[in-house]
N, C-alpha and C positions, 0 to 999 in steps of 0.2 A: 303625540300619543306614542305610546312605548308598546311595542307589542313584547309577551313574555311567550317561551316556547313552554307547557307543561311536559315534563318527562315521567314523574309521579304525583298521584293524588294521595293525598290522608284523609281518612273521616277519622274522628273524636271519639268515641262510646261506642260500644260492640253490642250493645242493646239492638233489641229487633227491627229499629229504626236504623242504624249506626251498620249494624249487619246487612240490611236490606240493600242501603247505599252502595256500602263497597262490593258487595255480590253484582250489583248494576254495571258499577265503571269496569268492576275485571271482566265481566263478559262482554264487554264492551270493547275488548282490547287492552285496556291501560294497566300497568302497575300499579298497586292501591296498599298502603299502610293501614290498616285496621290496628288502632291504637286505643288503650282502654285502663286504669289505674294501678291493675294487676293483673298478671300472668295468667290468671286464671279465669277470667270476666274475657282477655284477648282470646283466647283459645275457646271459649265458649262460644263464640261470636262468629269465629275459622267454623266450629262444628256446627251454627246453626245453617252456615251456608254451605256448608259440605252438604248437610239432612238437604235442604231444599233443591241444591242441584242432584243428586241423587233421586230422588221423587220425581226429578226432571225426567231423570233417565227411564223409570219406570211406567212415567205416563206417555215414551215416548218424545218427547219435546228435545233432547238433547242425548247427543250417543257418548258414551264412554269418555273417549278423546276428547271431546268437546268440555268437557267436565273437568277432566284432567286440567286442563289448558288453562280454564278458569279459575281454579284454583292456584296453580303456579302463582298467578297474577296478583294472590295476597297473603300478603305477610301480615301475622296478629303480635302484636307487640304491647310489651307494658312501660317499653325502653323510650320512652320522650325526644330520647336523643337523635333515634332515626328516624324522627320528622327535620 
């Protein structure tokens, strides 16, 4: 058996399933590709989980920096290539 090292994760679709996912792994630590058909569906996907860690912050759950952090960790892309 091969063991593999992951450095980065990609999720597929920036849908609120697809968003939900990579908002998971990057608060989790990992670099995450949020990839989706176009520019525009990947960036909605960056804002759905920017809106939800933001919410975070106002309920409490997460400070500022923490949010910051998380975000870093994704990249929304329509570029196939950088999977």
């Amino acid at each position: 058996m091969r063991l593999f090292e992951v450095n980065t994760f990609a999720v597929v679709g920036a849908g609120n399933m697809g968003a939900g996912i990579a908002q998971k792994i990057a608060t989790e630590g990992f670099p995450v590709i949020l990839v989706d058909l176009d520019e525009e569906a990947a960036q909605r996907g960056l804002e759905r989980i920017s809106t939800l860690l933001h919410k975070g912050i106002e309920r409490g759950i997460f400070k500022p920096e923490r949010v910051e952090k998380i975000l870093a960790n994704v990249t929304a892309t329509a570029d196939w290539n950088n999977l």
